[in-house]
C-alpha positions as CSV (number, residue, x, y, z in Angstrom):
1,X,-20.0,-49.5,-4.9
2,X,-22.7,-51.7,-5.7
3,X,-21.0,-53.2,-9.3
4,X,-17.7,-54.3,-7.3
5,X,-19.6,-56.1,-5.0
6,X,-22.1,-57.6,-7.6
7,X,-19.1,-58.3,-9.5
8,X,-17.0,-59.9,-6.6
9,X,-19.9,-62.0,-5.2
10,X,-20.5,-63.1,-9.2
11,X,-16.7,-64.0,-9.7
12,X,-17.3,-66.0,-6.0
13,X,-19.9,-67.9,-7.8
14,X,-18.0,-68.9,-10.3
15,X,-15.2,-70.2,-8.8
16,X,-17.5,-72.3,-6.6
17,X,-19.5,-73.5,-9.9
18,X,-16.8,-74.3,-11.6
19,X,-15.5,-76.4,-8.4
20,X,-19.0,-77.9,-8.1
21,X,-18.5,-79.4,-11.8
22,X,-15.3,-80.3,-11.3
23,X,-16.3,-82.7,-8.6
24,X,-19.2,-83.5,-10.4
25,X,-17.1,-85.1,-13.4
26,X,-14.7,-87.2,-11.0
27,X,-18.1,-88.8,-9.4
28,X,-18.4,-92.1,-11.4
29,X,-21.8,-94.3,-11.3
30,X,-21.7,-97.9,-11.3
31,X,-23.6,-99.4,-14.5
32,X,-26.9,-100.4,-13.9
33,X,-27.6,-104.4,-13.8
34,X,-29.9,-105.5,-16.3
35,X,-33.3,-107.2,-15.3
36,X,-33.9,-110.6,-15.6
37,X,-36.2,-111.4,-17.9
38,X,-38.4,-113.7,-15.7
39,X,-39.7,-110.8,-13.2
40,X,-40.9,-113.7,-11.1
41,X,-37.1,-114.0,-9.6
């Protein structure tokens, strides 16, 4: 009894993780601006 649900709640997490990633991948950053070089500004 306890491996099926071990199992089932594993399998679960997977699905989710693999969701999660998914996402993750489609989530694009912007670039970063460069610095000026006179830190004064």
């Amino acid at each position: 009894m306890a491996d099926g649900y071990l199992e089932s709640r594993y399998d679960e997490y997977e699905r989710r993780k693999a969701a999660w990633l998914k996402k993750q991948k489609k989530i694009k950053f912007r670039p970063l601006t460069p610095k000026p070089e006179d830190e004064a500004l």
